[in-house]
N, C-alpha and C positions, 0 to 999 in steps of 0.2 A: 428537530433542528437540522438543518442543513450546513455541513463542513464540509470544508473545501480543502482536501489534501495536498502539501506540496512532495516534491519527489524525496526529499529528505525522509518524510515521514515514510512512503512507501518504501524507500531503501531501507531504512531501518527497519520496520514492520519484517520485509522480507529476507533480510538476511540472516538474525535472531530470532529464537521464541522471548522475548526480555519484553520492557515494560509496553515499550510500543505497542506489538501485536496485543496484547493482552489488551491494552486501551480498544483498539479497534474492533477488537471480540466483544468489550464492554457496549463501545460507543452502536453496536452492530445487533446487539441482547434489547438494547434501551429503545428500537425504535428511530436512531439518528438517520439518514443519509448523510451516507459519504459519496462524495464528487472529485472525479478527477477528469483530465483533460487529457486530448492523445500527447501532446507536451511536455507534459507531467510525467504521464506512464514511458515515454523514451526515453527521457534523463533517466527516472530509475532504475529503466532496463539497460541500459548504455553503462553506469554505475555498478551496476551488479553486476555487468558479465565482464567488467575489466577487475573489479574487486572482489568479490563474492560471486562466482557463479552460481555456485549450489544453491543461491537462493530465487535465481530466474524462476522454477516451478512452485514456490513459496507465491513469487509473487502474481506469477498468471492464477493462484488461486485468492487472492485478496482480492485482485480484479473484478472477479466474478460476481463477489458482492456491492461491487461500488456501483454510482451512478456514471456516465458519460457526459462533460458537458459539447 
């Protein structure tokens, strides 16, 4: 299946290990693509470095696993 992440999710994902990431580990195990958009990926990074920095390098490694649309 094909999901379509918004920046929320990635913000969350990135900033905690909590339910999120865990989903995305799951959603990631199962065979899903996850999709994101360079759009997507600057609001979260924009979100994280004014709230959470320490989670910029969290999230350049969720990246890694996603799709590009």
């Amino acid at each position: 299946m094909r999901i379509f992440l918004d920046a929320n999710i990635l913000f969350s994902a990135a900033r905690a290990d909590g339910a999120i990431r865990r989903l995305l580990v799951l959603l990631h195990k199962a065979k899903h693509s996850c999709w994101v958009d360079g759009f997507v990926i600057e609001e979260a990074r924009r979100n994280l470095a004014e709230k959470s920095p320490s989670g910029l390098s969290e999230l350049d490694t969720l990246i890694e696993r996603m799709h590009r649309v």
